[in-house]
C-alpha positions in Angstrom: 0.0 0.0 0.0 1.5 3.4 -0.8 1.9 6.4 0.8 -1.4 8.6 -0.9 -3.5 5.4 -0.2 -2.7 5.1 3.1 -3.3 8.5 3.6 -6.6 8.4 2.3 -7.5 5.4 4.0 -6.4 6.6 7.5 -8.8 10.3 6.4 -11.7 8.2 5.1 -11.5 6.5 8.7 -11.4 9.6 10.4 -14.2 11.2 8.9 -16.8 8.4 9.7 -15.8 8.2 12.7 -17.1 11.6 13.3 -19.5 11.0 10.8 -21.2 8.6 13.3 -20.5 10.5 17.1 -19.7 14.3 16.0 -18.9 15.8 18.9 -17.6 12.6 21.2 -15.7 11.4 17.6 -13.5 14.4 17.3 -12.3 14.3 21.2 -11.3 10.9 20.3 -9.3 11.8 17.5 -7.5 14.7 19.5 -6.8 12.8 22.4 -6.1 9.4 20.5 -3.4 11.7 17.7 -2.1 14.2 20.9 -0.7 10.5 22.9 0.5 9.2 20.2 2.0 11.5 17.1 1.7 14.8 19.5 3.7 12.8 23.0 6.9 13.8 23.6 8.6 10.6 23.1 7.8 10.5 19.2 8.6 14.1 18.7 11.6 13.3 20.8 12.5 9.9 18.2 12.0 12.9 15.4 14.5 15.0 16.6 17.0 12.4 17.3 16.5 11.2 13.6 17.1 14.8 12.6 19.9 15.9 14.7 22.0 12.0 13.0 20.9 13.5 9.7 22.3 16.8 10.3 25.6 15.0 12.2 26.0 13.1 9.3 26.3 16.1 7.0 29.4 17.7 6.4 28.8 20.8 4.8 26.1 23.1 4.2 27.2 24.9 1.0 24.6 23.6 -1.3 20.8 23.2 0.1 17.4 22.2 -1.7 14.1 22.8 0.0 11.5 20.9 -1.0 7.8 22.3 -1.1 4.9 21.4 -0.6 2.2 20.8 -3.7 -0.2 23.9 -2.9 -0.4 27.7 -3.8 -0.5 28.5 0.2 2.4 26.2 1.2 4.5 27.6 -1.6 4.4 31.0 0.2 4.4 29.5 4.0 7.5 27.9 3.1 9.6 30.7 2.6 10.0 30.9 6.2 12.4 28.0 5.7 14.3 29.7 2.8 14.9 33.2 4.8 15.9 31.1 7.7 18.5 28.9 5.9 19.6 31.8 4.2 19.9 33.8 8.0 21.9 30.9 9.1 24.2 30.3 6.0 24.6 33.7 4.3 26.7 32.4 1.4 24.9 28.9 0.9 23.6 27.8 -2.3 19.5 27.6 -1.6 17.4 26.2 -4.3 13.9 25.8 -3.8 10.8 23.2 -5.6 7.5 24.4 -5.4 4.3 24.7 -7.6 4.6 25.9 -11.5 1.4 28.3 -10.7 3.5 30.2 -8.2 6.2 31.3 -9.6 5.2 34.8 -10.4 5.1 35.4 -6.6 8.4 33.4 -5.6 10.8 34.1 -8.5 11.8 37.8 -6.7 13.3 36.1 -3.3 16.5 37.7 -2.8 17.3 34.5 -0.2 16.9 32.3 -3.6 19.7 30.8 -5.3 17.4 28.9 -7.6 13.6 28.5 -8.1 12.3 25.1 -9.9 8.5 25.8 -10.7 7.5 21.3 -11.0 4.6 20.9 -9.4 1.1 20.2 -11.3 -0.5 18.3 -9.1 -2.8 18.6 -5.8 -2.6 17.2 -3.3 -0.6 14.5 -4.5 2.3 14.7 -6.8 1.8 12.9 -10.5 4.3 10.5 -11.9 6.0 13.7 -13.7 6.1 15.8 -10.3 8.8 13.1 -9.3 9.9 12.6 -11.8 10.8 16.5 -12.2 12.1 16.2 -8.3 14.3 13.6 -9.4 16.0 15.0 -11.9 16.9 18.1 -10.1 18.1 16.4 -6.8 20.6 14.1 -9.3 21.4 17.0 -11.4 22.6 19.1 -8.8 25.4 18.1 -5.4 23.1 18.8 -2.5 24.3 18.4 0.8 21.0 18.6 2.4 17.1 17.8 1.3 15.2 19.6 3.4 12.0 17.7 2.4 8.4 20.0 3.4 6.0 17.6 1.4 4.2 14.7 3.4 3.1 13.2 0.2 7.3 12.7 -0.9 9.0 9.6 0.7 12.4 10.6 1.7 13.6 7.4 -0.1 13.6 9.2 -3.2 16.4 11.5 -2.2 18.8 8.3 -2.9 21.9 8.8 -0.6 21.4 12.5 0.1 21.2 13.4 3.4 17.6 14.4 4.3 15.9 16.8 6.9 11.9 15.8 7.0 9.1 17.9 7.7 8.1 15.4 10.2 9.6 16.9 12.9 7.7 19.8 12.6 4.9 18.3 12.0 4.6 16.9 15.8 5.8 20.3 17.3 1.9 21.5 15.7 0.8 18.7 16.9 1.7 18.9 20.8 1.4 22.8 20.5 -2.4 22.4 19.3 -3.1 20.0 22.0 -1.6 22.1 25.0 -3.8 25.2 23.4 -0.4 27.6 24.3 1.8 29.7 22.6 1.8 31.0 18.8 1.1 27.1 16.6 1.0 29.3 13.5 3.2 26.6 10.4 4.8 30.2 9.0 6.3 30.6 12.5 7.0 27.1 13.6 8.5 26.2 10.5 10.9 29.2 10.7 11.8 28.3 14.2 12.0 24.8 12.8 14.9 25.6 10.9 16.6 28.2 13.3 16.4 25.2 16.2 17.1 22.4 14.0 20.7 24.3 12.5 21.6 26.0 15.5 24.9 24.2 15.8 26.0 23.9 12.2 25.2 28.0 11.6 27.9 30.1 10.3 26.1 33.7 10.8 24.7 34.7 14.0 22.0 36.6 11.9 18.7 36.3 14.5 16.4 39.2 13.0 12.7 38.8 14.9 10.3 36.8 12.5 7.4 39.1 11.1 6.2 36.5 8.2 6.1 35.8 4.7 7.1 37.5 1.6 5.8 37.4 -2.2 7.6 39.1 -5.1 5.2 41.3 -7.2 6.2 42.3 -10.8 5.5 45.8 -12.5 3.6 44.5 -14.7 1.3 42.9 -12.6 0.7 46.0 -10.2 0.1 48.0 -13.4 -3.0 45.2 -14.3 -4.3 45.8 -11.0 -4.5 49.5 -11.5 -6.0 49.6 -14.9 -8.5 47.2 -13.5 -9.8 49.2 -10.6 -9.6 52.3 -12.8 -11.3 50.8 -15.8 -14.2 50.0 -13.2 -14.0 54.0 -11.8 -12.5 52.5 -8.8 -9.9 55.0 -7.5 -6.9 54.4 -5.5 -8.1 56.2 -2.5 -11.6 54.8 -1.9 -12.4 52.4 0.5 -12.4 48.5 -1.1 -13.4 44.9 0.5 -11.9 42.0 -1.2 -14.2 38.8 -0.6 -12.7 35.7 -1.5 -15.6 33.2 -2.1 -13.7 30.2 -3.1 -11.7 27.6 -1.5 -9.9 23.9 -2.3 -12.0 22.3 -0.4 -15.4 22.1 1.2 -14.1 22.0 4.7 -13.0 25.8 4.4 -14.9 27.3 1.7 -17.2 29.7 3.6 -21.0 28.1 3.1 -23.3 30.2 0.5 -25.8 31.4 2.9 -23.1 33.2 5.3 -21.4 34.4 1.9 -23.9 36.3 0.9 -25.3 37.6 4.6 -21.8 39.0 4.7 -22.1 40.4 0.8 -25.6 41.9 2.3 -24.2 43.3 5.3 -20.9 44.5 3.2 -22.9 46.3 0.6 -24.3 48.7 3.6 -20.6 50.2 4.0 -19.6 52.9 1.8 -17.1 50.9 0.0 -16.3 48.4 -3.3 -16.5 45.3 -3.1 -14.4 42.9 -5.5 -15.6 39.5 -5.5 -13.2 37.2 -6.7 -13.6 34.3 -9.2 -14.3 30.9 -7.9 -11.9 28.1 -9.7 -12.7 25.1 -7.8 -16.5 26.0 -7.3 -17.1 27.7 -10.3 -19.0 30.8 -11.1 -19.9 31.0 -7.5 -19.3 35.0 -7.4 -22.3 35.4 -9.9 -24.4 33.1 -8.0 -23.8 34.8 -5.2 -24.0 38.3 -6.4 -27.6 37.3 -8.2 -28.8 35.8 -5.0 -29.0 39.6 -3.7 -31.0 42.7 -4.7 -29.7 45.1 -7.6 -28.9 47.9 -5.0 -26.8 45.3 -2.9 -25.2 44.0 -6.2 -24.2 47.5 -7.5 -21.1 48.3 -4.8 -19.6 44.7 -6.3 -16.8 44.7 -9.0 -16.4 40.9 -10.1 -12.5 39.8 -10.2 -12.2 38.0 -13.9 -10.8 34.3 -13.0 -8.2 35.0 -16.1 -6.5 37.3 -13.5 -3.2 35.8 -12.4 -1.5 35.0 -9.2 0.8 37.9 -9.0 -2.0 40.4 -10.3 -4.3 38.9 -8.3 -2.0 39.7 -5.2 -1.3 43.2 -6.0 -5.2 43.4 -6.4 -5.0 42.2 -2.8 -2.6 45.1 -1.9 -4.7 47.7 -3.0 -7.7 46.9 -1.0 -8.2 47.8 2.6 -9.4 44.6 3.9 -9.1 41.2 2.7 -11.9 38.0 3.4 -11.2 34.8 3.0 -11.8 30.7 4.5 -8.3 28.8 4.8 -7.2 28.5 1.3 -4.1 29.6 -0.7 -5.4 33.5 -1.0 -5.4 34.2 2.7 -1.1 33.2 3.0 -1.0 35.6 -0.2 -2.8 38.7 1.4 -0.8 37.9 5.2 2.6 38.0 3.0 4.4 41.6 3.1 4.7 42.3 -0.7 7.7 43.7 -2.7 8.6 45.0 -5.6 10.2 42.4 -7.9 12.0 44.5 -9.9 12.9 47.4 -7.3 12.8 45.5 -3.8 10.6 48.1 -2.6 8.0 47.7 -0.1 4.4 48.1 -1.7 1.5 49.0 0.1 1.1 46.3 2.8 -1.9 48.0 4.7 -4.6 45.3 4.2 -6.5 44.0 7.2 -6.7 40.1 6.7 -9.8 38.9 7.8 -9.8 34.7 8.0 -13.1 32.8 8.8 -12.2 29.1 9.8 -14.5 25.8 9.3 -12.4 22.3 9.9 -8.8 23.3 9.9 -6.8 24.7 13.1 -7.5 28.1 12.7 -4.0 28.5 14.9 -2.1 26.6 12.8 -3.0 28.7 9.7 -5.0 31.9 10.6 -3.2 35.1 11.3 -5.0 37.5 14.4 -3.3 40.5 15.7 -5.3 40.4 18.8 -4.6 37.1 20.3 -1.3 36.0 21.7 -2.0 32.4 20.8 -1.8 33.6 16.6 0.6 35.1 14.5 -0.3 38.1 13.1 -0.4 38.8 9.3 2.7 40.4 8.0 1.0 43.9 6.8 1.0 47.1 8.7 -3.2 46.5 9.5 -4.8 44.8 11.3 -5.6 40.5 11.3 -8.3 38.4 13.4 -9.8 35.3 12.8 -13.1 34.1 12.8 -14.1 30.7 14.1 -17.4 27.9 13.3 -18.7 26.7 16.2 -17.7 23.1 14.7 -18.9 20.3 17.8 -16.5 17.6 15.7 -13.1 19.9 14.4 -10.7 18.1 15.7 -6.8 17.6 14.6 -7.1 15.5 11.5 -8.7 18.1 9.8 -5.6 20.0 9.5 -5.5 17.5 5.9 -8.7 18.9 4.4 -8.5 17.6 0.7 -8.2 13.9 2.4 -11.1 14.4 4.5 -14.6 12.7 3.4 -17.3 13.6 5.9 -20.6 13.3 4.5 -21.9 16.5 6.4 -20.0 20.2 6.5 -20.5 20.9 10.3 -18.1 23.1 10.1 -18.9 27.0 9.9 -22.2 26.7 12.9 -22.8 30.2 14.9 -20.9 32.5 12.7 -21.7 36.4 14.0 -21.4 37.7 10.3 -22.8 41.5 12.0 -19.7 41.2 14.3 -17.3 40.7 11.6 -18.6 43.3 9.2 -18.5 45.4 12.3 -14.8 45.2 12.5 -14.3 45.7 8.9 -16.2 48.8 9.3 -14.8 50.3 11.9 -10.8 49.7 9.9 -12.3 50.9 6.9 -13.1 54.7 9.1 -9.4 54.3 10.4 -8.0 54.0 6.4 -10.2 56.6 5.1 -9.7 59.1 8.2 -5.7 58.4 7.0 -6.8 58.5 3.3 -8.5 62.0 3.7 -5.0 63.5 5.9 -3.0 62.2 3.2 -4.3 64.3 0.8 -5.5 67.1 2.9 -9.6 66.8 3.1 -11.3 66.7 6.2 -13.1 63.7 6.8 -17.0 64.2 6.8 
């Protein structure tokens, strides 16, 4: 039995079981994964494996990280990359991600080398490995630093190899003690800084703030002609609602979409509504679910927009909506100028609204000590279901098969919208002393 269909056996299992006993499954499942993959005496046997790997290594001259198969991973981990590249200033630091995100990586100044391979989600095709394969033999590594679950190690051949497992139980143990920041952008940075700490050659230690993405000219330049080709100017006040999601276990349910779009279209702001991919045309049924008066403050974000546009789109809003999906790491990243290096905007409040997955293991919230905060110069908070059977294993949400979404119960949609209102008066009170008009 190989790896993907032992996977999605052991998810298949999980979901019944909670299928059948909802809120007395899921306690199971926490206790039953926190005693055995989340006890200390695994995580320990993972870090003794790690630290012989490491011993074993000579040299650190020559390093490949290897990513994970989704847009969102892609971008969470560059946290490794700035970390290596902290530790081991004048290393050579190649990195294998997604092909769809290279518009957004190819600017990283820590980069030696970017290999855009992966097609496939969430497991790799035959030519994904195929891809990997070639690279690792085509190039003398001294270290794998291997971030994809669905990869086996035994791949790598004879290269010495650093798995993502042991990171993977830190979350674990961290989510079931409910302390300290569990974000994956922060744990896998501190990941790295712990697991090299005695084979560093720079003392660099800068404090963490979070992801980066690499915006072109081009792309910033689409963004603007959009919003200006709808009469959308730079200084008015814009929500950017995310409707879509890779799976059904975080896409925001229909009914609280558009009791947010109702409540939303109140505000005196735009609203860009952006293009489902994997539930398609979604956007237009939602905006046609409402009245014309609530659909006319909504610009619809064509789905032939790409990543890069996309995320300067993102930059030039004020606040950002979005389930756990690939989108929210992209508006929580600090963006920069590909070409310059500048710093662009970076004043978007992210606004995350959780159904199955940890919302501390991949939400960003300014407000809680327990989250990382979203690497922009606004505000974050999170937004939580009250889900009776969430429980750890639904941190794999495209193996999960529960007949039932449970997952998004006793939203307070008014509450949200109520703090996107009151940081959309704080950006256009800073709008109108920017350019000198008294706010009404």
């Amino acid at each position: 039995m190989n790896k993907e269909t032992q996977l999605n056996a052991y998810f298949r299992l999980s979901s019944l079981v909670t299928d059948l006993l909802p809120k007395g499954g899921g306690r199971f499942l926490d206790i039953f994964i926190k005693y055995t993959l989340g006890n200390r005496i695994v995580s320990g046997t993972v870090g003794r494996q790690a630290r012989k790997s490491l011993a074993k290594t000579r040299k650190f001259d020559n390093l490949l990280v290897v990513g994970d198969l989704n847009i969102g991973d892609a971008v969470i981990a560059e946290s490794v990359v700035l970390a290596l590249r902290e530790l081991f200033p004048s290393a050579r630091i190649d990195y294998i991600v997604k092909k769809v995100t290279k518009d957004i990586i190819s600017g990283n100044p820590h980069l030696t080398n970017l290999f855009p391979v992966y097609v496939g989600a969430p497991f790799p095709t035959e030519n994904d490995i195929e891809e990997v394969l070639r690279i690792v033999r085509g190039h003398d590594y001294d270290l794998v630093i291997n971030m994809c679950p669905m990869i086996d190690d035994s791949i790598f051949d004879d290269k010495s190899v650093l798995n993502y497992s042991i990171l993977a139980s830190e979350l674990i143990r961290n989510e079931g003690s409910g302390k300290g920041v569990n974000s994956i952008v922060y744990q896998a940075y501190a990941f790295v800084r712990k697991a090299f700490r005695d084979h560093a050659t720079s003392g660099s230690d800068e404090k963490y703030r979070g992801s980066s993405i690499y915006l072109s000219a081009g792309a910033i330049e689409k963004a603007q002609s959009f919003l200006a080709g709808h009469g959308v100017d730079t200084w008015s006040p814009k929500v950017f609602l995310n409707p879509d999601a890779s799976a059904r276990f975080t896409r925001i349910p229909f009914d609280i979409q558009r009791s947010l779009l109702r409540e939303l279209s109140d505000l005196e702001c735009t609203i860009l509504l952006g293009a489902g991919h994997v539930e398609r045309l979604i956007e237009h049924e939602l905006a046609y679910s409402l009245s014309a008066e609530e659909r006319a403050r909504i610009v619809f974000v064509p789905p032939s927009f790409n990543i890069d546009a996309y995320s300067a789109l993102i930059d030039f809003s004020d606040a950002f909506i979005s389930g756990d999906t690939g989108p929210l790491h992209l508006a929580a990243a600090r963006k920069y100028s590909r070409e310059t290096g500048r710093e662009l905007r970076n004043k978007t409040a992210v606004f995350s609204i959780f159904g199955g997955t940890p919302p501390r293991i991949y939400g960003y919230d300014s407000t809680d000590p327990r989250y990382f905060p979203a690497n922009q110069d606004a505000p974050s908070r999170t937004f939580i279901g009250d889900a009776a059977c969430r429980n750890i294993t639904c941190i794999n949400k495209m193996a999960k098969t529960c007949k039932e979404v449970r997952c998004f119960q006793k939203l307070d949609v008014k509450g949200i919208v109520s703090e996107i209102s009151r940081y959309l008066r704080v950006t256009r009170d800073s709008y109108s002393r920017e350019i000198g008009i008294v706010a009404k």
